[in-house]
C-alpha positions in Angstrom: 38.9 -12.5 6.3 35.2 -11.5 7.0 36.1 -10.4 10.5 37.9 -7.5 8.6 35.2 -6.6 7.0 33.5 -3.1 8.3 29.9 -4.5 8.2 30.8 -8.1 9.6 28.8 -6.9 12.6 25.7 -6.2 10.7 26.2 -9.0 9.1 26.8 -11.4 11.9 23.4 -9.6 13.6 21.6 -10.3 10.6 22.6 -14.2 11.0 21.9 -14.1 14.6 18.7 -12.9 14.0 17.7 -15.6 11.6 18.8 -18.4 14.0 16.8 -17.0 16.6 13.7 -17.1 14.3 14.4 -20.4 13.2 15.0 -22.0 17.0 11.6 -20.1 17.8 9.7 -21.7 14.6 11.2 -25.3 15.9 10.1 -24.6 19.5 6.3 -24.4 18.5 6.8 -26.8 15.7 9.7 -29.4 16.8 10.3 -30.8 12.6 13.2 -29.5 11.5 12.0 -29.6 7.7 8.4 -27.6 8.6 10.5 -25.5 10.4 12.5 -24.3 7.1 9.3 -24.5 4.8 7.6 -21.8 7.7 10.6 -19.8 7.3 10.3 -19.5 3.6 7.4 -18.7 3.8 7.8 -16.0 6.1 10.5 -14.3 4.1 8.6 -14.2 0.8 5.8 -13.1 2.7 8.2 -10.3 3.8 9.4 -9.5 0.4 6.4 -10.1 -0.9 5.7 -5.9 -2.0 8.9 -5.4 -4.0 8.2 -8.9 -5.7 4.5 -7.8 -7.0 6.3 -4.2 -7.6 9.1 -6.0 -9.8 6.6 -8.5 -11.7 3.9 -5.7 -12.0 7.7 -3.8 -14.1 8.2 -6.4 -16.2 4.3 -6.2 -17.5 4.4 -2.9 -18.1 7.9 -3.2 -20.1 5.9 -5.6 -22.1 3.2 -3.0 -22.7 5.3 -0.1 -23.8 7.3 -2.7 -25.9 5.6 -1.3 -29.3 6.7 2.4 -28.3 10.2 1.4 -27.5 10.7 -0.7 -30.9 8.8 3.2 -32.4 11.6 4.8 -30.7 14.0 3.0 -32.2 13.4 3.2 -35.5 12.8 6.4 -35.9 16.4 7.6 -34.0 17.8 5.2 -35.8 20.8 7.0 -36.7 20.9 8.9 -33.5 22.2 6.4 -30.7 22.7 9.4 -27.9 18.5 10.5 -29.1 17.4 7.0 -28.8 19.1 6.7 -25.4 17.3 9.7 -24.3 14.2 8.8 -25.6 14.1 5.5 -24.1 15.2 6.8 -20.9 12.2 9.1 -20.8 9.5 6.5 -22.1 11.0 4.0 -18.8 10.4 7.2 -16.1 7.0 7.9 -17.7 5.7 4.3 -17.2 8.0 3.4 -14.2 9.4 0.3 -15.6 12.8 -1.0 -15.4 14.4 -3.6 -18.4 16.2 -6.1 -15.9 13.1 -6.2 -13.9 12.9 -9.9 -15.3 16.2 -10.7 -13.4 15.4 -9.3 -10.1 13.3 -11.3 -8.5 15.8 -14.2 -8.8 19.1 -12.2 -8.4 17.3 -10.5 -5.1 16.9 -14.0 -3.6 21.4 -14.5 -3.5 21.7 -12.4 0.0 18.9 -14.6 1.5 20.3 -17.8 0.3 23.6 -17.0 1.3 22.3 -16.2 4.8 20.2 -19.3 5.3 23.9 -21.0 4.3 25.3 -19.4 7.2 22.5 -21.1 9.6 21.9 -24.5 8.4 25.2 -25.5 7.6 26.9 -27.1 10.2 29.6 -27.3 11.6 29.3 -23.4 11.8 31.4 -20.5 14.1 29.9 -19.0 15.6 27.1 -20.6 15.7 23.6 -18.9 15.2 21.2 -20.7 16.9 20.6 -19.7 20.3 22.1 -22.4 22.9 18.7 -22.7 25.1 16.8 -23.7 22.0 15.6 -27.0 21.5 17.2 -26.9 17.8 19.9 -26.2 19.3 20.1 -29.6 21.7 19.5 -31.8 18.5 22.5 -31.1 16.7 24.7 -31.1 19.3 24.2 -34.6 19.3 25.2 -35.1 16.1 28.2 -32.0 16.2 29.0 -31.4 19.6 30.7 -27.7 19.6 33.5 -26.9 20.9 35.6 -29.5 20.6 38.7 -29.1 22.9 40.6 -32.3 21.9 40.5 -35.3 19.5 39.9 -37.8 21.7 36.9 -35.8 22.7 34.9 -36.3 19.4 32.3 -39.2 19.2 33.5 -42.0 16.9 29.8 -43.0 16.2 27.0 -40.9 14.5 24.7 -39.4 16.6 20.7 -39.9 16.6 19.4 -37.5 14.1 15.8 -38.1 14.8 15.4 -34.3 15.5 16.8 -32.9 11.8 15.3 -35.8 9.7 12.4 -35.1 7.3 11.0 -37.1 4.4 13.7 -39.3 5.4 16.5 -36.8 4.7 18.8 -35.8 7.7 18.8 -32.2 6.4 22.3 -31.3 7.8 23.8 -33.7 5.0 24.1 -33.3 1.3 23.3 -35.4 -1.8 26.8 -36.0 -1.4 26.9 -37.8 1.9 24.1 -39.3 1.2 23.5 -43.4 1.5 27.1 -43.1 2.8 27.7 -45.4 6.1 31.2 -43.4 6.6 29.7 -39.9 6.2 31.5 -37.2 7.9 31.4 -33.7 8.3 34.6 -31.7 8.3 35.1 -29.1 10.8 37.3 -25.9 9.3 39.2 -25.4 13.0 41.9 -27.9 13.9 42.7 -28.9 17.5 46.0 -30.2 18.5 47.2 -30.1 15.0 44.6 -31.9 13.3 41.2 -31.1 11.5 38.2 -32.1 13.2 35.6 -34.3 11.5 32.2 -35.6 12.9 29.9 -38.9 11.8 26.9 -38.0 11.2 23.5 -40.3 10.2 23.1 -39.7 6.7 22.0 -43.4 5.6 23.3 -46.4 4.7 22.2 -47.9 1.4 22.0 -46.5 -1.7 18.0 -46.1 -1.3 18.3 -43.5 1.3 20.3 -41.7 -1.4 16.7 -41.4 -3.6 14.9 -38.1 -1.3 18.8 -36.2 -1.4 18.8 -37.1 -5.2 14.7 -36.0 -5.9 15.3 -32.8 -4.4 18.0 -31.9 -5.7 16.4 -32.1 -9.3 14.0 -30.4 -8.0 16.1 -27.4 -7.1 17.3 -27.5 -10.5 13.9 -28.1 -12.1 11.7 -25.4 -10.3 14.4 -22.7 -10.8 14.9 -23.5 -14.5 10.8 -23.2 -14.9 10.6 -20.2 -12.6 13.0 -18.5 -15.5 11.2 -19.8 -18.3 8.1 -18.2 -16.8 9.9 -15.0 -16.5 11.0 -14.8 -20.1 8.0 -16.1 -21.4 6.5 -13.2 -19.7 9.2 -10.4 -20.7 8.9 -8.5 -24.2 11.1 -9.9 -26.8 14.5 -8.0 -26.9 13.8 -7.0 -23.3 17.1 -9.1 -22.0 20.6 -8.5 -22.8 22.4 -11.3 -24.2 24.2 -11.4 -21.2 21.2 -11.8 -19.2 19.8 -14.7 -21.5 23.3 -16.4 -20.8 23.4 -16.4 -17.4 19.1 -16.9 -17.0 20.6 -20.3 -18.6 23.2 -21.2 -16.6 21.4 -20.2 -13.4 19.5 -23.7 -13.4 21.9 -25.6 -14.4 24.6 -24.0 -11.5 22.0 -24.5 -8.5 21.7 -28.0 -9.7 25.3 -28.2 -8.6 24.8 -26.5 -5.6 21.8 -28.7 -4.6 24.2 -31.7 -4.6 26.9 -30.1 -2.7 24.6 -28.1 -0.1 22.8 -29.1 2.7 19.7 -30.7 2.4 18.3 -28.0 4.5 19.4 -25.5 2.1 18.0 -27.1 -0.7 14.5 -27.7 0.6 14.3 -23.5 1.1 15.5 -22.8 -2.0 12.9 -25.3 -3.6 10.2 -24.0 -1.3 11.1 -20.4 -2.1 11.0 -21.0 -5.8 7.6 -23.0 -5.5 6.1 -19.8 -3.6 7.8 -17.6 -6.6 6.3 -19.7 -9.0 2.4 -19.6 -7.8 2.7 -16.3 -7.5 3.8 -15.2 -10.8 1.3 -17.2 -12.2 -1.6 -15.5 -10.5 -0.1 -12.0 -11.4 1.0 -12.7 -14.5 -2.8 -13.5 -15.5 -3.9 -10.1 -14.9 -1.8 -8.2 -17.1 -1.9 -3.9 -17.2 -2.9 -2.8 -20.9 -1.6 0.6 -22.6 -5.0 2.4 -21.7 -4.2 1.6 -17.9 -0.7 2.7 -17.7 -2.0 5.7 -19.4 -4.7 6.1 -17.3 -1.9 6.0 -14.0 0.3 8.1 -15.4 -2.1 10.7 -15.6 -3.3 10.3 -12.6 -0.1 10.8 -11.4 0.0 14.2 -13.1 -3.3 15.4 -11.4 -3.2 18.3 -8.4 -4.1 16.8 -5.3 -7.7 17.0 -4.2 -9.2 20.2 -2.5 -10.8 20.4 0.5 -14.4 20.4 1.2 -14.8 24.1 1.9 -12.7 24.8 -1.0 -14.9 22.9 -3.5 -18.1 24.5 -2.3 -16.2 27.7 -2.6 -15.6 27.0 -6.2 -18.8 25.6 -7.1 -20.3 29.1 -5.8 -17.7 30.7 -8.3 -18.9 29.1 -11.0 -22.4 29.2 -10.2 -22.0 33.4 -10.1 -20.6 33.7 -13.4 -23.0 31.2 -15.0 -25.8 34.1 -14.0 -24.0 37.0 -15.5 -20.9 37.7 -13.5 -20.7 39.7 -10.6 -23.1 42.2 -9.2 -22.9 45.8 -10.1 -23.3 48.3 -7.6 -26.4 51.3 -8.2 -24.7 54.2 -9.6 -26.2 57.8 -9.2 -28.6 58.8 -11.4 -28.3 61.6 -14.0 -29.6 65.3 -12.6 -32.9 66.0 -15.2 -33.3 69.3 -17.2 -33.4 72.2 -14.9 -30.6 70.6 -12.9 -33.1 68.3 -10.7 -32.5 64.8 -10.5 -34.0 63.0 -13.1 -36.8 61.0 -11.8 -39.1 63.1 -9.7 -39.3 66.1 -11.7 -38.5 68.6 -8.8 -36.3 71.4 -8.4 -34.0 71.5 -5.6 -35.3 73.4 -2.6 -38.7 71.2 -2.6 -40.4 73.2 -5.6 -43.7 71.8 -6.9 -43.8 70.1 -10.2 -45.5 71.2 -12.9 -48.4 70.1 -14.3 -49.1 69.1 -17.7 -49.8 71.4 -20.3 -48.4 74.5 -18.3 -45.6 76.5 -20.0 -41.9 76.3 -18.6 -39.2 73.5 -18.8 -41.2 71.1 -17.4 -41.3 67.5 -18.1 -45.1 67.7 -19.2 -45.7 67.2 -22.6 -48.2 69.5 -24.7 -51.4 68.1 -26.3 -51.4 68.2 -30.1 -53.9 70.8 -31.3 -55.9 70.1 -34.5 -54.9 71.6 -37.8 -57.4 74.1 -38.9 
């Protein structure tokens, strides 16, 4: 049983919290089906990041595609190489090859969740008792029921969970049914309990159930075709290509089974999914790009402003010649003076020109006779 389960609490906050966001949405907004569209919208909003971070994966996997099918051929004969290799080229662009699944697969926690909180009868139940959600569908399933004779024999109104002429808390099943009921999965005094509930009469009110079911099935089917038009070919495992068919195909099944709550958020969510693939996937990232991040990636980080005048200096001194050399002594001239003023030490006078000695003068040349 779930209540065995170590995270059940977790689990049962998680729900808790969901119903409290709902009743809060219906307080502003008292239409049941607005309520579930705000909802949606709220959660993709939420998850909005990882789903640009997952499409933006796929794009680049459909950019590197050419270097992968390089890879390939050349390690041909070399499955553990090409493994390797392939491996390598996904770190270097960050891209993953199921990223075409995700965004879909990612969406099975939520959906199972929002089960949990529109379907009713539920235990516990997750909407708070002082919300005004909470009054309308206690008149259509009272909770608890103590005894039999204690449960209504006619439906209740459903005025406050009917939208575009759907009572959401019934399926395409129940639908257009006068004798709809709702079974209960407790049993009191030895028999299961079942409510009446309001989900038409004629086979008319069946039409809104039946539309959106189709279009549960219709907007997930085009939401994968979208995908896999966008993926690289080969990116998909055959496996994945199976079950990216049956995945329409098995919420159409669950659209006629579920509430039509649950159907209208799974239709909205996949609307929302649609859009915004279509926007992204019109700005695609080229080769030059991904190059041009991974590079970037690769660069030191930037230095300070003190630091880059520092090194501008730096460069600016060895442009001129390199550093600058300190004066060193000068040589002591003939006679052992120093070299430049001609005198002796002990302050003798120098000599003048012409006069005989070691002196620095030089003699005048005397004409040959």
């Amino acid at each position: 049983m779930i209540a065995s389960v170590p995270w059940s609490p977790l689990w049962q906050g998680l729900l808790d919290g969901l119903g409290v966001v709902v009743a809060k949405i219906y307080d502003l907004i008292p239409n049941y089906g607005v309520t579930i569209i705000l909802l949606t919208v709220v959660i993709r909003v939420v998850l909005l990041p990882l789903g640009i971070k997952q499409i933006r994966s796929m794009q680049s996997m459909q950019v590197i595609q050419p270097k992968l099918k390089a890879i390939q051929t050349k390690y041909k004969g070399n499955r553990e190489k090409q493994q390797e290799e392939i491996m390598k080229l996904y770190r270097e662009h960050g891209v993953s090859p199921f990223s075409g699944c995700w965004p879909v697969l990612l969406q099975f926690p939520i959906l199972i969740a929002m089960y949990s909180v529109v379907r009713h009868p539920q235990h516990p139940v997750h909407i708070p008792e002082s919300s005004k959600l909470y009054a309308v569908i206690q008149q259509q399933i009272p909770q608890p029921i103590t005894s039999i004779s204690a449960l209504p024999t006619t439906p209740g109104p459903s005025s406050g969970t009917q939208f575009l002429g759907m009572n959401l808390l019934c399926s395409a099943k129940e639908a257009g049914n006068p004798n709809a009921t709702l079974a209960d999965n407790r049993q009191v005094d030895g028999k299961q309990i079942v409510y009446h509930v309001n989900c038409g009469s004629s086979a008319a009110n069946r039409v809104p159930y039946y539309l959106f079911a189709l279009l549960m099935l219709g907007t997930t089917w085009f939401q994968q075709q979208q995908m896999q038009k966008a993926s690289p070919p080969g990116a998909a495992s055959q496996q994945q290509q199976a079950m990216l068919k049956v995945m329409p195909i098995m919420f159409g099944v669950f659209g006629f089974f579920f509430p039509a709550g649950l159907v209208l958020y799974w239709t909205t969510s996949n609307a929302w999914q649609i859009g915004q693939q279509y926007f992204m996937l019109k700005n695609r990232p080229t080769a030059e790009s991904l190059a041009a991040k991974a590079n970037s990636a690769d660069k030191p980080a930037k230095r300070g402003f003190l630091a880059s005048l520092s090194e501008r200096a730096e460069e600016e001194r060895k442009r001129r010649g390199g550093t600058v050399r300190k004066p060193q002594p000068k040589k002591p001239g003939p006679g052992g003076g120093p070299g430049s003023s001609g005198s002796k030490p002990g302050g003798g006078a120098p000599k003048k020109p012409g006069s005989g000695g070691g002196g620095g003068g030089s003699r005048k040349k005397r004409p040959k006779r």
